[in-house]
C-alpha positions as CSV (number, residue, x, y, z in Angstrom):
1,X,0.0,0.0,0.0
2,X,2.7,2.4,1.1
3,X,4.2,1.6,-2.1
4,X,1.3,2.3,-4.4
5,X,1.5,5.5,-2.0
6,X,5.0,6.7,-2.8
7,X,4.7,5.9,-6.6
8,X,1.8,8.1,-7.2
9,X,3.5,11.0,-5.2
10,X,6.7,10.5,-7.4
11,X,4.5,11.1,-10.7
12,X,3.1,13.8,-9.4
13,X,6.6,15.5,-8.6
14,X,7.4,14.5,-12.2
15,X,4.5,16.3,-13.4
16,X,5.3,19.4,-11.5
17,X,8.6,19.1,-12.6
18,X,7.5,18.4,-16.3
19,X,5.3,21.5,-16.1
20,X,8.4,24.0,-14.2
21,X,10.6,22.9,-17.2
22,X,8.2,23.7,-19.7
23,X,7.3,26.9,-18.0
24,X,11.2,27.8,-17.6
25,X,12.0,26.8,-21.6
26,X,8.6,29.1,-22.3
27,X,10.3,31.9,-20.2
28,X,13.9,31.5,-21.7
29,X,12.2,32.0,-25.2
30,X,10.0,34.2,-24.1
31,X,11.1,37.2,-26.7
32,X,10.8,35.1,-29.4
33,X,7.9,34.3,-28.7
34,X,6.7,38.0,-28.2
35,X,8.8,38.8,-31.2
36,X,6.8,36.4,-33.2
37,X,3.5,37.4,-31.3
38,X,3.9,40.7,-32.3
39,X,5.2,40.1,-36.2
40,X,2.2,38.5,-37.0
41,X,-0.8,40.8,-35.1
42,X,1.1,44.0,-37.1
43,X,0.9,42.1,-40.3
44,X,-2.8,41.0,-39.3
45,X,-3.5,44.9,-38.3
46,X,-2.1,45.9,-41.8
47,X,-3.6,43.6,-43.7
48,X,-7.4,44.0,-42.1
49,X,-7.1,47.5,-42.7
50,X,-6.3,46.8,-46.6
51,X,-9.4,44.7,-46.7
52,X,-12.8,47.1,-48.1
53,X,-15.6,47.4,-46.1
54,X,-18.6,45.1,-46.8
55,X,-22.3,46.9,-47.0
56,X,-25.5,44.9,-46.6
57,X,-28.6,45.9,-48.7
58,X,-31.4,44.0,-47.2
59,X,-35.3,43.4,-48.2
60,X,-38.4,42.0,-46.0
61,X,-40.7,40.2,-48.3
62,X,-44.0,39.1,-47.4
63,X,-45.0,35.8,-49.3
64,X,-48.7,35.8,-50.8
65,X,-48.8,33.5,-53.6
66,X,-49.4,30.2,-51.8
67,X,-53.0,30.4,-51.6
68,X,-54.2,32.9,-54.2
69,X,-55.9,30.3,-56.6
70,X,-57.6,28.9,-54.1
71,X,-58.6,31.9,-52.7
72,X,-59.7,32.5,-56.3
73,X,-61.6,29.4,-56.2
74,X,-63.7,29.6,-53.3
75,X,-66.1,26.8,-52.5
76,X,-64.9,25.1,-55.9
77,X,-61.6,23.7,-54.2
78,X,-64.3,21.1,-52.3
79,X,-65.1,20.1,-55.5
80,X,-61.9,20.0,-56.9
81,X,-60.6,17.7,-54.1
82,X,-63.5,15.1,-54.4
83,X,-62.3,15.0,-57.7
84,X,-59.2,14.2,-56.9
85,X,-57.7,17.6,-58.4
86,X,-55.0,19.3,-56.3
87,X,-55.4,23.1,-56.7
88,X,-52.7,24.2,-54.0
89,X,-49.2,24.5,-56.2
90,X,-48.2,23.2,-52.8
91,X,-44.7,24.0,-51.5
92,X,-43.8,27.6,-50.5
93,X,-42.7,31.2,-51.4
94,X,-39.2,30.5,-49.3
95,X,-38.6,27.1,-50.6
96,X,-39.1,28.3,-53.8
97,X,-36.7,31.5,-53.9
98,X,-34.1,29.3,-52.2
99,X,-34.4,26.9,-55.2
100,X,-33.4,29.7,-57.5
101,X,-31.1,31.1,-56.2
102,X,-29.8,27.8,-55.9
103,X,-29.8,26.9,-59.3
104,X,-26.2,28.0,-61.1
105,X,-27.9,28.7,-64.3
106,X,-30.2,31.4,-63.2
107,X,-27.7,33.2,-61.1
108,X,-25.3,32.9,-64.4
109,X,-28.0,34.1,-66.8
110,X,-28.6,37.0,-64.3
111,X,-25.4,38.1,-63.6
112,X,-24.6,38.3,-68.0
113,X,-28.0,40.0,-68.5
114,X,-27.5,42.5,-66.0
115,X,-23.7,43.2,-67.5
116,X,-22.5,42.6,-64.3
117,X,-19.4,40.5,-64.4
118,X,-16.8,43.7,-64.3
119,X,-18.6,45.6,-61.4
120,X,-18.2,42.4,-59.3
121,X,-14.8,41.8,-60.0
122,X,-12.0,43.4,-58.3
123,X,-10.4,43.1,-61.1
124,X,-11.9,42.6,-64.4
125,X,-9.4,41.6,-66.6
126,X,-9.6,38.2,-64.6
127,X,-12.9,37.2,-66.5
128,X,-10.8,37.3,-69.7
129,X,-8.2,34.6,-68.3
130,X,-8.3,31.1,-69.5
131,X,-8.6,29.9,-65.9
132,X,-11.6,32.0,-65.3
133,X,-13.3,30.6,-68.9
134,X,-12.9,27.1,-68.3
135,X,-14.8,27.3,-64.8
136,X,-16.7,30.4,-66.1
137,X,-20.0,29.1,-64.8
138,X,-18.6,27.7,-61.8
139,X,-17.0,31.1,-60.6
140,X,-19.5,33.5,-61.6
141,X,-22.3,31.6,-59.7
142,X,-19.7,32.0,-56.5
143,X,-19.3,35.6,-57.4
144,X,-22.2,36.1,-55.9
145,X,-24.0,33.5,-54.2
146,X,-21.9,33.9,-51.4
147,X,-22.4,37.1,-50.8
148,X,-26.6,36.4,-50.5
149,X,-28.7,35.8,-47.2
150,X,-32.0,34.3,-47.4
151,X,-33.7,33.5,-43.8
152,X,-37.6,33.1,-43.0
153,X,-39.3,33.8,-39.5
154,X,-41.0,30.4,-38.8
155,X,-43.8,32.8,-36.7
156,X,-44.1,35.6,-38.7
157,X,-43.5,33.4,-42.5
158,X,-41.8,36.8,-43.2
159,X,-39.0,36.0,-45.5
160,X,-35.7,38.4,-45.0
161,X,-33.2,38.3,-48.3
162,X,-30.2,40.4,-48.4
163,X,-27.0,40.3,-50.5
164,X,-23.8,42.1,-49.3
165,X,-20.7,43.7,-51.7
166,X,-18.1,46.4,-51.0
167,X,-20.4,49.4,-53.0
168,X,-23.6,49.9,-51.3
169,X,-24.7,51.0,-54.4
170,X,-24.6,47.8,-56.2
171,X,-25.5,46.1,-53.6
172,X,-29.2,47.7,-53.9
173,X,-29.2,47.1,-57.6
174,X,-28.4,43.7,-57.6
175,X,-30.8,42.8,-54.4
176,X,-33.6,45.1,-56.5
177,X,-32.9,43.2,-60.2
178,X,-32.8,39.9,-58.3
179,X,-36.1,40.0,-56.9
180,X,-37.9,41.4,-59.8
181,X,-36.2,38.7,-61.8
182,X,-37.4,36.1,-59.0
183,X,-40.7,37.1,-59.3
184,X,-41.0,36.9,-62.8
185,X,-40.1,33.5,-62.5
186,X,-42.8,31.8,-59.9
187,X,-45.4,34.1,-62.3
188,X,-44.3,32.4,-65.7
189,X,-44.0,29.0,-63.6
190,X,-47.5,29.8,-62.2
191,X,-49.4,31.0,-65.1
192,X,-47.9,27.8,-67.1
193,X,-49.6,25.6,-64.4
194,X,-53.2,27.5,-65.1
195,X,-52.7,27.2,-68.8
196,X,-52.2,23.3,-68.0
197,X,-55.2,23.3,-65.9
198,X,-57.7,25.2,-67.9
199,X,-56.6,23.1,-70.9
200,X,-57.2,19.8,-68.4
201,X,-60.6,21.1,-67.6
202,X,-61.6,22.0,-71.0
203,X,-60.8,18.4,-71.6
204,X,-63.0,17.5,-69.1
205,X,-66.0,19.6,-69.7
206,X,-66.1,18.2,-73.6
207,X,-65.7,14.6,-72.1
208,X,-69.0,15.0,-69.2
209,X,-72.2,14.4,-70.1
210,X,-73.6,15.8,-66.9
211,X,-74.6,19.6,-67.4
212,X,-74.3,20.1,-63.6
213,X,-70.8,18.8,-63.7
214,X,-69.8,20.5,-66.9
215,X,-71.5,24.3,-65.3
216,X,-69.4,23.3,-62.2
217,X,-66.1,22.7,-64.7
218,X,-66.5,25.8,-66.4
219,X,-67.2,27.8,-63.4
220,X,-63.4,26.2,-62.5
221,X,-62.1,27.5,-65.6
222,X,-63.8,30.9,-65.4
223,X,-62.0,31.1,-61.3
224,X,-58.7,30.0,-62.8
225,X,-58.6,32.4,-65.8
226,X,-59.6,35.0,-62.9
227,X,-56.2,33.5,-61.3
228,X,-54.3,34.4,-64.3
229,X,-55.3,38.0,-64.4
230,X,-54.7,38.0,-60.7
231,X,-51.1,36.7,-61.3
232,X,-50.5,39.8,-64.2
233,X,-51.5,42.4,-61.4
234,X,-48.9,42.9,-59.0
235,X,-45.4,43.8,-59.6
236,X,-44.2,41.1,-57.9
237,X,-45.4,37.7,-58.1
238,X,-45.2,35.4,-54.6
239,X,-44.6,38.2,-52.5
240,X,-44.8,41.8,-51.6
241,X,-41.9,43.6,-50.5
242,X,-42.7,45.1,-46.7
243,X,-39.2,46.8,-46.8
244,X,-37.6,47.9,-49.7
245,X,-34.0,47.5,-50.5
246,X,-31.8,50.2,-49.2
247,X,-28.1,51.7,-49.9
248,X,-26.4,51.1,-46.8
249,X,-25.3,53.9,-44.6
250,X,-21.1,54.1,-45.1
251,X,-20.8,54.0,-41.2
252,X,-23.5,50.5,-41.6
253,X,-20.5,47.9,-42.5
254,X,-21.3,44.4,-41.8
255,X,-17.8,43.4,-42.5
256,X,-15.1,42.1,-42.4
257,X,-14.8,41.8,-38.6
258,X,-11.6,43.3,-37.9
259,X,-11.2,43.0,-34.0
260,X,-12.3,39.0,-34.1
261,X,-9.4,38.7,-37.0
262,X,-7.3,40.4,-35.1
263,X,-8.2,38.2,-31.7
264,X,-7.9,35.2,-33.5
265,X,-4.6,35.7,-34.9
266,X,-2.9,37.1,-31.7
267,X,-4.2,33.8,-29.9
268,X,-3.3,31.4,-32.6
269,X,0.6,32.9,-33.2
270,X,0.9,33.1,-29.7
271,X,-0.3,29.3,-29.4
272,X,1.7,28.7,-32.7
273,X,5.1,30.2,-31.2
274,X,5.0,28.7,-27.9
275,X,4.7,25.2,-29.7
276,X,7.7,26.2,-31.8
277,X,10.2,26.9,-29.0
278,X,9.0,23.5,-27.2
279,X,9.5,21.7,-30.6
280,X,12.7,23.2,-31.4
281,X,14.1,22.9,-27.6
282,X,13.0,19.3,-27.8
283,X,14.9,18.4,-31.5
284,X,18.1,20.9,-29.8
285,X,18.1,18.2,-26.4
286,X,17.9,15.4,-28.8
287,X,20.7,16.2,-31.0
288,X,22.8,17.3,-28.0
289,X,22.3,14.0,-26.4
290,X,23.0,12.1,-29.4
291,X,26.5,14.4,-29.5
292,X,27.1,12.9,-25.6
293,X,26.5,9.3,-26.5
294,X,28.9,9.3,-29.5
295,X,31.6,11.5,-27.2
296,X,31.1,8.8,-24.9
297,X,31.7,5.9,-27.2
């Protein structure tokens, strides 16, 4: 027992001795290390302050497309649904603007259209580089999905979008072409899903030989070419815009974060250097007790 004792208190000691070593090689170096330490957060400083300032343009949209044609319908969806016709286009406004933005096409399509390949480039000349064509797709689609935000309130079903660049400016005008484009896409998708309905239920009415039902169909057709105007009303399609998209204030940066960059690498050199001296005192001991052993021999 008093053995088990005495070699638990003798790791111990070696462990505080361990640890006073390590401390005593940390303290030796200790102006390398703050050398290094202080290298690296001036070249952090310098570089953060060469990086441009990052301006958010930001809209709130309020979805309303989900239930227009059955709003449009009225008592007819009852009808529809015994017959086992879905009216709903089902889904939603968020899930569908997250889709297109998703899809690299679109965003390619809209970023040539709009002539905007040199004003979101730094530098423009890059687009003309054979590195740039090969991926052309590929990097213009990153040239600016990144930069967009899409979130939705689950209570509210408010849908928040926002895209962020170093000109306030452009960042307005891109957020403002985006949306109208966006909503000129769920109304061409939407009033292609009426034409295929009215043309279904045209189908329909000349098949029925029961007047009821075929007063009932064409009352659906009349509500869904009703739909259709509906759909050519509104500016936007699938939402209305409850906050517009603004130029940013110049003091209204939302990046980069300079002080967290700066944290972040004052902790990590410091981490970095104080691994480097134990490293490099270790390898040092190695080779010197290597030099003893063949001086011995």
């Amino acid at each position: 027992m008093s053995n088990d004792i005495n070699t638990e208190q003798k790791h111990q000691l070696d462990d505080e001795i361990d640890l006073i070593e390590l401390a005593a090689i940390i303290w030796k170096r200790k102006l390398y290390i703050i050398g290094f330490v202080f290298v690296v957060s001036v070249i952090t400083v310098i570089y953060t302050l060469s990086l441009d300032n990052i301006y958010e343009s930001k809209a709130v949209l309020k979805p309303t497309a989900q239930t227009s044609t059955q709003n449009s319908l009225g008592g007819l969806s009852s009808l529809a649904g015994f017959a086992g016709i879905n009216i709903n286009s089902g889904g939603s406004v968020y899930a569908d603007i997250s889709v297109i933005l998703n899809n690299k096409d679109f965003l390619v399509d809209f970023i040539k259209k709009n002539d905007l390949v040199s004003r979101l480039l730094k530098e423009p000349e890059i687009a003309e580089t054979p590195e740039f064509k090969i991926n052309e797709k590929f990097n213009l689609f990153k040239l600016i999905y990144n930069d967009l935000k899409l979130t939705e309130d689950k209570n509210t079903q408010y849908i928040t979008f926002s895209y962020s660049n170093p000109n306030s400016a452009l960042a307005k005008e891109v957020l403002t072409l985006l949306l109208k484009d966006i909503s000129d896409i769920l109304r061409a998708k939407q009033l292609e899903n009426l034409d295929k309905r009215i043309e279904n239920y045209k189908l329909e009415i000349d098949r029925a030989a029961d007047l009821t039902l075929k007063a009932k169909l064409s009352e659906m057709v009349a509500s869904l070419i009703q739909s259709k105007v509906l759909a050519n009303a509104d500016e936007y399609y699938g939402f209305s815009i409850i906050s517009e998209p603004l130029v940013a204030d110049p003091m209204d940066k939302v990046g980069p974060h300079r002080s967290r960059i700066c944290i972040v690498a004052f902790v990590s050199s410091f981490m970095l250097a104080v691994f480097g001296v134990l490293v490099i005192n270790f390898i040092t001991n190695n080779i010197r007790n290597q030099d003893e052993v063949r001086g011995d021999q």
